[in-house]
C-alpha positions, 0 to 999 in steps of 0.5 A: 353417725355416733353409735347410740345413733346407730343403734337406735337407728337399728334397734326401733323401741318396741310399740306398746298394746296401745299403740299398736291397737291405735294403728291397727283402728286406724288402718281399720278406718282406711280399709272401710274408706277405700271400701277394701272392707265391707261398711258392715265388718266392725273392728272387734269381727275384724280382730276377732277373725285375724284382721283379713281382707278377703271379705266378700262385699255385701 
């Protein structure tokens, strides 16, 4: 392994606000699927309150 190799390996690129604001939608999307999150519990409420998963169902 070269040492750029090893860098990069040890030094991940930071996501951007967009990238991450996708993956948290999508693990947004999961959660109500599995039923972790209640069908009612909208994305914007979810970030809003710190993205828990203890919220009771209906």
């Amino acid at each position: 392994m070269t040492e750029a190799e090893k860098y990069r390996f040890t030094h991940p690129r930071e996501l951007s606000e967009e990238e991450k604001m996708n993956r948290q939608r999508s693990q947004y999307t999961l959660l109500i699927e599995w039923k972790i999150l209640p069908k009612w519990l909208t994305f914007e409420q979810w970030k809003q309150d710190g993205f828990p998963l203890n919220y009771p169902k209906e």
